[in-house]
C-alpha positions, 0 to 999 in steps of 0.5 A: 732731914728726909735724905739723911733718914732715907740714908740711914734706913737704906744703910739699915736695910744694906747691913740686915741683909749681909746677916741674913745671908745662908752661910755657904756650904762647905764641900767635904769628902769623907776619907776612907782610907789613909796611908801615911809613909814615914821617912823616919823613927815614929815614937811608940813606946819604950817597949817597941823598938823603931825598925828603919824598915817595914810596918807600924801601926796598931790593932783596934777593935770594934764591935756593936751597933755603929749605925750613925745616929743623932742621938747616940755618940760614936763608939770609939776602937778599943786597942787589943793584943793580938798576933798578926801575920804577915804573907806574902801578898795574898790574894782571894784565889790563894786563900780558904775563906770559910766562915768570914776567916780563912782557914789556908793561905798557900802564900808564904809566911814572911813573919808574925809578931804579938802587938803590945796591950795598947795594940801597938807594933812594929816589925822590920820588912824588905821591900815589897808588898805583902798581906797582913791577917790577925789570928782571932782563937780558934776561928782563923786568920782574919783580914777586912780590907782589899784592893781592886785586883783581889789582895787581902790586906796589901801593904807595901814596904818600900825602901828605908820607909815605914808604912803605918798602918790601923788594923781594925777588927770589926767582924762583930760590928753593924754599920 
């Protein structure tokens, strides 16, 4: 009777102990930046035609304290209307930044197009690289994201691809 209760305590103690194991810690890397190139036509509405060729994507504004914090909730982008440009690639040499907008780009303006009021839109391209910029009023044209070699905003278009992209706005907001 000994054997068989020392057994079942051993058992007991065996099984107590897987429970109060620490869960081991999952790696996660946070992303920064995501492009996503698209083979085919992406749905964006009745109101924007699909090109075979060039960028889609959307222009989102964010503004306030975004500080992460336990006990407020992250405030989500809000789409906006706005016209956005597009140059030929554009680095910080060939541009006026004044004021946290630049003022003259000496590059050449391939096109610009109005996005939707979900802030939505799609424009046929060649293949290359180019330079994306929004028009904010009367202050200027405004980009936020560059790479190592100095280019405002590059995004390239490569062929029968559409490269999507999120443009946000975020000249008002604290991180």
């Amino acid at each position: 009777m000994k054997i068989k209760s020392l057994i079942i305590l051993y058992l007991c103690f065996v099984a107590s102990l897987s429970f109060c194991q620490k869960p081991k810690k999952k790696v996660c890397r946070k992303v920064k930046k995501v492009k996503i190139i698209a083979s085919k036509s992406i749905e964006f509405g009745a109101s924007i035609e699909t090109p075979n060729q060039g960028i889609c994507g959307s222009i989102v504004w964010k503004s306030g304290n975004l500080m992460p914090s336990p006990d407020r909730k992250p405030l989500k982008a809000k789409p906006v209307q706005r016209e956005l440009f597009v140059y030929d690639l554009t680095s910080t040499e060939q541009a006026t930044l004044q004021d946290g907008f630049y003022k003259a780009i000496v590059t050449r303006l391939v096109k610009s197009i109005k996005s939707d009021s979900e802030g939505k839109f799609c424009l046929e391209l060649p293949e290359g690289r180019y330079s994306l910029f929004i028009k904010e009023g009367n202050k200027g044209l405004y980009a936020n994201q560059f790479d190592g070699d100095g280019n405002i905003f590059p995004v390239k278009v490569g062929k029968d691809k559409l490269s999507i992209i999120v443009f946000t706005i975020d000249y008002q907001a604290v991180y």
